[in-house]
C-alpha positions as CSV (number, residue, x, y, z in Angstrom):
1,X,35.9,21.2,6.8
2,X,33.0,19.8,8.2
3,X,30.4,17.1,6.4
4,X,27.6,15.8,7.7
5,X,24.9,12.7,5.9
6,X,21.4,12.5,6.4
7,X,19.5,9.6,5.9
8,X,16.7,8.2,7.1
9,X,18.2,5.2,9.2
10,X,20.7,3.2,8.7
11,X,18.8,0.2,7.7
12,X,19.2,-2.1,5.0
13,X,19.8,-0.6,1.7
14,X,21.7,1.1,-1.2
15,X,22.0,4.3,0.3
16,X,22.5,3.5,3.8
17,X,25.6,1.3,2.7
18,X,27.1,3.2,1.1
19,X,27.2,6.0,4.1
20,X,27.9,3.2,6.1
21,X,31.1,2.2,4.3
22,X,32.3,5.7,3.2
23,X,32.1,7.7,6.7
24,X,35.3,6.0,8.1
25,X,37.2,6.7,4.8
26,X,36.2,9.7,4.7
27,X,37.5,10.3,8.5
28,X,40.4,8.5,7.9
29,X,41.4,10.9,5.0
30,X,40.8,14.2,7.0
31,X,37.6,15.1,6.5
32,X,35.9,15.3,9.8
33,X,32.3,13.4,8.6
34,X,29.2,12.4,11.0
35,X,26.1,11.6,10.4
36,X,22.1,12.0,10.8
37,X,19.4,9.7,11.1
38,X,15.9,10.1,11.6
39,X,15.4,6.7,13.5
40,X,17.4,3.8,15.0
41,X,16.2,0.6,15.1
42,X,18.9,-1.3,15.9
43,X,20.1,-1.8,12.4
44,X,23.6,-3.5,11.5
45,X,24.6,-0.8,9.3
46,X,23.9,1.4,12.5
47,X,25.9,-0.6,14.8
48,X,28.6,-1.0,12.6
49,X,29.3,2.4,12.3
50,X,28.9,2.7,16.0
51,X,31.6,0.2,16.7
52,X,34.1,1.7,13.9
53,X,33.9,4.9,16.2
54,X,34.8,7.5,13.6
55,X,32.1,9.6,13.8
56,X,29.2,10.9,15.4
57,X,25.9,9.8,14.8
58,X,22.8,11.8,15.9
59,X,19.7,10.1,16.3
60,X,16.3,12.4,16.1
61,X,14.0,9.9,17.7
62,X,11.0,10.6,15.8
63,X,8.0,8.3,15.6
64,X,8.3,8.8,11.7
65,X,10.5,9.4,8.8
66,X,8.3,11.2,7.4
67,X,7.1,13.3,11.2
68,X,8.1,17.1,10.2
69,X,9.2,17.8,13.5
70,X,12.7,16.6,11.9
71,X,13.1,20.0,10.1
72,X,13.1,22.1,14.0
73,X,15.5,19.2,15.6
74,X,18.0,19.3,13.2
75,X,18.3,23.1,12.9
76,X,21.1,23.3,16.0
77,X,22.3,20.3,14.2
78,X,23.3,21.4,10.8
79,X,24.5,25.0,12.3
80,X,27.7,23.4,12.9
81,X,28.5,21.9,9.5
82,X,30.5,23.4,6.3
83,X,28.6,20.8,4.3
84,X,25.5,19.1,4.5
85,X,25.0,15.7,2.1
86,X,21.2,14.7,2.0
87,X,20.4,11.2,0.7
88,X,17.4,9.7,0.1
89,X,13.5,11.0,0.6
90,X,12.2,12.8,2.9
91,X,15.3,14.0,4.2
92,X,16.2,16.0,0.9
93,X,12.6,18.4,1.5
94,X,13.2,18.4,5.1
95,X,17.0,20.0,5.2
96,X,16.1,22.3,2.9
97,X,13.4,23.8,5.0
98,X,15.9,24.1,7.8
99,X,18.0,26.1,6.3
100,X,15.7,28.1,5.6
101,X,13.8,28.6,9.1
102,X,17.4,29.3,10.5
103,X,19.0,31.7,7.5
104,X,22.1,29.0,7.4
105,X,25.0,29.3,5.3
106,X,25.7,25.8,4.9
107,X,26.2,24.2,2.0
108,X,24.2,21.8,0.8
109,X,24.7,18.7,-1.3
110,X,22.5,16.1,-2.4
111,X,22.8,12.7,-4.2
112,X,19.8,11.3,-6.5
113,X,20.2,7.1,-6.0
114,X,17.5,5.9,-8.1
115,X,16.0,6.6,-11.8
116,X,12.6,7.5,-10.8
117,X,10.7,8.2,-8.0
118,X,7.1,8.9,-7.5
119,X,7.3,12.5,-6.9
120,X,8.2,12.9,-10.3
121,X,4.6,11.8,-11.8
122,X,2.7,13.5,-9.4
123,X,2.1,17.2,-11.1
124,X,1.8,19.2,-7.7
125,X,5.0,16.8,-6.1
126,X,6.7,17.8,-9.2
127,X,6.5,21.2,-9.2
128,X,8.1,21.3,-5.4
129,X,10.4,18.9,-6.2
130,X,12.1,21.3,-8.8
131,X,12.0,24.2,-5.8
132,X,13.8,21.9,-3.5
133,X,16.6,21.1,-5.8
134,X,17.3,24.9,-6.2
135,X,18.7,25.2,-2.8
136,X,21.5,22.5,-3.0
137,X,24.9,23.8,-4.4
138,X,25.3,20.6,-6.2
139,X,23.8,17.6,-6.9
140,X,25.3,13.8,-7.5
141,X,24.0,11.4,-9.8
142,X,25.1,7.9,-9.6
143,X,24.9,7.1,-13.0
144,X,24.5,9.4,-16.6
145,X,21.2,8.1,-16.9
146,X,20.3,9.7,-13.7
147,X,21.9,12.5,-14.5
148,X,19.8,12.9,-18.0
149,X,16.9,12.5,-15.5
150,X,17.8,15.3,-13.5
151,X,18.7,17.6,-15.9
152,X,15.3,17.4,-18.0
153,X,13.4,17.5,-14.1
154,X,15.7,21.0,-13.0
155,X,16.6,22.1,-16.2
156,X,20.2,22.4,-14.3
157,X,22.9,22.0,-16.3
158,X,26.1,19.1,-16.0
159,X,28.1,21.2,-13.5
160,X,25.3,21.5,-11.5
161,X,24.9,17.8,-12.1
162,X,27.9,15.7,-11.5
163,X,28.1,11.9,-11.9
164,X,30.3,10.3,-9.4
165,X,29.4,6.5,-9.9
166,X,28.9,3.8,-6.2
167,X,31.7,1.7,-5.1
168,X,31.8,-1.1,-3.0
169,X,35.0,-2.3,-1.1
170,X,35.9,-4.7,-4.0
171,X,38.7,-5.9,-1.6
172,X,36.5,-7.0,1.0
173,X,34.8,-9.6,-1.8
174,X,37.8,-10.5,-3.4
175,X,39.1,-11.8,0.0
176,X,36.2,-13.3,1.5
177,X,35.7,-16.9,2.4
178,X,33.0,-19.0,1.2
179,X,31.0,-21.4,3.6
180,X,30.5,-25.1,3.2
181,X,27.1,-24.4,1.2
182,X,25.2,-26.9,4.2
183,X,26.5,-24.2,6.6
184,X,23.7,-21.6,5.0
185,X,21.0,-24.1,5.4
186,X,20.8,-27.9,5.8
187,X,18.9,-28.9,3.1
188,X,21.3,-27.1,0.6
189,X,24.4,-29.6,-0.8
190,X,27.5,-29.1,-2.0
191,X,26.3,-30.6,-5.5
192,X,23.9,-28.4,-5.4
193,X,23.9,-25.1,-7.5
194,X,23.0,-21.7,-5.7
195,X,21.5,-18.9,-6.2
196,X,21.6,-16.0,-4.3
197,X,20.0,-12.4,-4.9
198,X,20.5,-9.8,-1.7
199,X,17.9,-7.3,-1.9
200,X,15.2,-5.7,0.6
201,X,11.8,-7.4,-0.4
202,X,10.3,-4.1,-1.5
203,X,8.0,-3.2,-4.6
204,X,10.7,-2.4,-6.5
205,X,12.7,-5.5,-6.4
206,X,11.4,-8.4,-8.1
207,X,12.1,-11.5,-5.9
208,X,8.8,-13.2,-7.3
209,X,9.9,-13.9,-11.0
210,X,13.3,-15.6,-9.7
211,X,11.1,-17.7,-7.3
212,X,8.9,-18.2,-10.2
213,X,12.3,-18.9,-12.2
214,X,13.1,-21.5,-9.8
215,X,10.2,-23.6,-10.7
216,X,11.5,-24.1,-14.1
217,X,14.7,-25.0,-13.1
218,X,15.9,-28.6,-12.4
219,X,15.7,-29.9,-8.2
220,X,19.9,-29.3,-8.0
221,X,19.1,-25.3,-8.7
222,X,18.6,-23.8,-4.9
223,X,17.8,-20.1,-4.1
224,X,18.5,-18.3,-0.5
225,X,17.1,-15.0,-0.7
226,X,18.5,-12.3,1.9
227,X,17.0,-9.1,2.9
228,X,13.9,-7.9,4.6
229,X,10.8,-5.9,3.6
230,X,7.5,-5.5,3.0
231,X,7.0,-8.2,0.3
232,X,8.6,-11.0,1.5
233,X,5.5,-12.5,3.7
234,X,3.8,-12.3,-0.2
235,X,7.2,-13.9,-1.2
236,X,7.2,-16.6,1.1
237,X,2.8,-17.7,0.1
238,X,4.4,-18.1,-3.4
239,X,7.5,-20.2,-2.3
240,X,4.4,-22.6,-0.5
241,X,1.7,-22.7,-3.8
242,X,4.7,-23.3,-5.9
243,X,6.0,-26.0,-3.5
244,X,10.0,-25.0,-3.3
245,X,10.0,-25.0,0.2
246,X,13.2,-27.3,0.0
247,X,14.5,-25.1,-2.6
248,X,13.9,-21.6,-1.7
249,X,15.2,-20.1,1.4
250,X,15.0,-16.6,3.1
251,X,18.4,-15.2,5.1
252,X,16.7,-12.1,6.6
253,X,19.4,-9.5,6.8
254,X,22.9,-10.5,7.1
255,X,26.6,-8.7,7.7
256,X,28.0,-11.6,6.0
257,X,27.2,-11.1,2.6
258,X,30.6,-11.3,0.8
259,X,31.3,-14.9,2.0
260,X,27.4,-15.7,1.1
261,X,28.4,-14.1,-2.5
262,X,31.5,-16.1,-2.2
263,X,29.1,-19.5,-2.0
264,X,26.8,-19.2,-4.6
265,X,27.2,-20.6,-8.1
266,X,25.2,-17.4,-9.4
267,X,24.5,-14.0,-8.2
268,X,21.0,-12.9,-9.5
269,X,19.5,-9.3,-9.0
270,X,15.8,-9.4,-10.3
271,X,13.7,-5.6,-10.0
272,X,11.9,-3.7,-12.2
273,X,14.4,-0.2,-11.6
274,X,17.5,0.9,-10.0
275,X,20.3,3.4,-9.6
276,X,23.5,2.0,-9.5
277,X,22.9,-1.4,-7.7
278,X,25.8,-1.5,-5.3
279,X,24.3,-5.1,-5.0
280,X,25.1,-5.5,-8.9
281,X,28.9,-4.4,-8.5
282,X,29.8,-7.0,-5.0
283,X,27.8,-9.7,-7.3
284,X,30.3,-9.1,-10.5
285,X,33.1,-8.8,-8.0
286,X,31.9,-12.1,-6.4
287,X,34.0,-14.1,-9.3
288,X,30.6,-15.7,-9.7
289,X,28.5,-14.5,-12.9
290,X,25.9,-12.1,-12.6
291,X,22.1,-12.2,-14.0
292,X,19.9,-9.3,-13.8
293,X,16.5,-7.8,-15.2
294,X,17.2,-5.6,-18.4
295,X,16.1,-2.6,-16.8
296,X,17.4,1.4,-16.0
297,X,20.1,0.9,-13.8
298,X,21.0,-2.5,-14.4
299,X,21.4,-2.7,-18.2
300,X,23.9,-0.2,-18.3
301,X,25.9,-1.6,-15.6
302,X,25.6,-5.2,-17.3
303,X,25.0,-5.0,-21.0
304,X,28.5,-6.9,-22.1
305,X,29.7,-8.2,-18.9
306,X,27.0,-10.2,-17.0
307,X,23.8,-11.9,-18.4
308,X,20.4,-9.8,-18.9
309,X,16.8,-11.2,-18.8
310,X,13.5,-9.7,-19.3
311,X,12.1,-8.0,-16.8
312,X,9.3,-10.2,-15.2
313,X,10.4,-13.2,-17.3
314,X,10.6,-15.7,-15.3
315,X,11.2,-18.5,-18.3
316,X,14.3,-16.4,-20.0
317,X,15.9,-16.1,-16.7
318,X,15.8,-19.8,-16.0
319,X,17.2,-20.6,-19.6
320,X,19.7,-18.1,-18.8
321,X,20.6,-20.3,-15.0
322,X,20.7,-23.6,-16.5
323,X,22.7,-22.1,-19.8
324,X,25.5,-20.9,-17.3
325,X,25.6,-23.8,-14.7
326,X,25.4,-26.4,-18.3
327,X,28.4,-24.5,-19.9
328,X,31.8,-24.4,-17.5
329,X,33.5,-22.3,-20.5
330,X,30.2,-19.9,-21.2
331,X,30.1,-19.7,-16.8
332,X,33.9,-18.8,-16.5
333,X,33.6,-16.1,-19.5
334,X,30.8,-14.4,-17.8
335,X,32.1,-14.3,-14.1
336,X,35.9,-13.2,-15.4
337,X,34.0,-10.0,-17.3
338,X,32.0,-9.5,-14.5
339,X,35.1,-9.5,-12.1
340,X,36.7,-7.2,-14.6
341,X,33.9,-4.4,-14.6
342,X,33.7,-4.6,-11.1
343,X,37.2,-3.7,-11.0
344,X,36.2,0.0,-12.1
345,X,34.2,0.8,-9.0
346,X,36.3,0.3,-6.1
347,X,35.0,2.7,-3.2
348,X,38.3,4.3,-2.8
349,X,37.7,6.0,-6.1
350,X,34.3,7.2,-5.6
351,X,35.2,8.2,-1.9
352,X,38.2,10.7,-3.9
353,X,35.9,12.2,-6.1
354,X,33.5,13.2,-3.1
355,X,36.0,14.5,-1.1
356,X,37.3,17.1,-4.1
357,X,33.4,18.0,-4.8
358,X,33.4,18.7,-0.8
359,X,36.1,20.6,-1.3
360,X,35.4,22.4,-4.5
361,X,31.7,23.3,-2.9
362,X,34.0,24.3,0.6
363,X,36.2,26.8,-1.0
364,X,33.1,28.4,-2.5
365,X,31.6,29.1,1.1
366,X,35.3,30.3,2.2
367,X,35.9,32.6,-0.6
């Protein structure tokens, strides 16, 4: 059997991480797994999987994600594949049409990462949206609320629908190092209590009310912030008319993140939606305590193990910082649920459950 993912790139992200850590398992267990990308930029998760040397990785060297000439350059491409897993827009339309153009027989698969999307609101989007999702043979949703989402978009039913829940290598941040807290930037001390919230600075993450948070906060509370994205140059004006510039500090992107989790006094995740944060489950397995926004995605994975806030309250989120860092009891009950729930996605259980759904979908093209 033969699989093959298709993202966009292999930048910075949920879904690209995942691919990124799961390809080598997957390899490693038998299943012969490469991978397609629409551009490379040189990203980490990129070279990483280039190093690990596992897999192909074929690179389409288009001058845009969303340029259609993808659809006639991976038709020679996905010809030699039992399996095709599509991740992420506009890779899902674009496979789809490919198959078509060349009558293939692959099967296709596709997992939904977040809770909404924008197609969904537009009426004429909508409409091809549903057509789309009739031509993969099943469908994974990261989470039941997904999978609610899905069902009342297709009108599919649950075995068309599975849920196979993200995992992170919880080993990896169990294991991991921290750094002398000076080592991430100078003007952060080792009295000093850190935050940290990895994230791309994107419209749907919400780095703005934890900078806002900060301000409320007392001088000791510092704040790196690591990721990249559209939003952080807005970020960054806020960070200077708030005047936390020896307070709040930007990473960029970083390999490093489970001895930066490792670090920090609290893990924060602020946005307004998600999937299934794999950021939320390494935070919680950080054996620091988790806060995020009380939104789709993130409630379900924190409700009774972490702390919640109001999205886009930046004033509850601080009471919620200085309650934890004030309270060594209320800070040590939070982080050992979090390390707990954690526990429950490890990626070698969400790497089985894809590999019996490969197979499963397999034995129906053999048969």
């Amino acid at each position: 059997m033969k699989v093959l993912h298709i993202l966009n790139s292999l930048a910075t992200g949920g879904a690209e991480k995942l691919v990124a850590d799961t390809v080598p398992l997957y390899n490693k267990k038998g299943i012969t797994t490469d991978v397609l990308v629409f551009q490379n930029n040189d990203y980490a998760f990129h070279r990483a999987l280039e190093s690990a040397e596992c897999c192909k990785i074929y690179n389409l060297n288009t001058s845009s994600v969303y340029n259609p000439i993808s659809i006639f350059k991976m038709m020679p491409i996905i010809r030699q594949y039992d399996i095709v897993h599509a991740h992420l827009f506009p890779g899902q339309y674009y496979l789809v049409l490919s198959k078509i153009f060349i009558f293939s027989k692959t099967k296709l698969i596709f997992t939904e990462h977040n809770t909404t999307n924008r197609r969904l609101e537009n009426k004429i989007f909508k409409a091809i949206d549903k057509w789309i999702y009739k031509f993969y043979d099943q469908i994974i949703a990261i989470s039941p609320e997904i999978q609610q989402m899905l069902i009342g978009h297709t009108g599919f039913t649950k075995k068309r629908i599975q849920v196979i829940e993200n995992g992170v290598k919880i080993e990896s941040i169990v294991q991991a190092k921290p750094y002398n807290k000076s080592d991430i930037h100078p003007k952060i001390q080792e009295s000093d209590k850190l935050m940290i919230q990895v994230a791309g600075f994107r419209e749907q993450k919400d780095q703005e009310t934890l900078i806002k948070a900060m301000a409320l906060t007392p001088a000791d509370f510092k704040l790196v912030l690591v990721g990249e994205g559209i939003t952080k140059e807005r970020c960054q004006t806020l960070v200077q008319s708030l005047k936390l510039q020896d307070r709040v500090f930007f990473l960029g992107i970083r390999t490093d993140i489970p001895n930066l989790l490792k670090t920090a006094n609290v893990v924060v995740l602020a946005s307004h939606f998600e999937g299934m944060s794999l950021s939320s489950i390494e935070g919680m397995a950080s054996g620091k305590p988790f806060v995020a926004s009380d939104v789709p995605g993130l409630h379900e994975m924190v409700n009774g193990h972490g702390v919640l806030f109001e999205d886009k309250n930046e004033k509850q989120l601080a009471d919620s910082l200085i309650a934890l860092l004030n309270n060594d009891s209320y800070y040590k009950k939070v982080a050992n649920a979090c390390v707990e729930h954690a526990k429950k996605f490890d990626i070698q259980i969400m790497v089985d459950k894809h590999i019996e759904l490969y197979q499963e979908v397999y034995v129906e093209t053999t048969v």
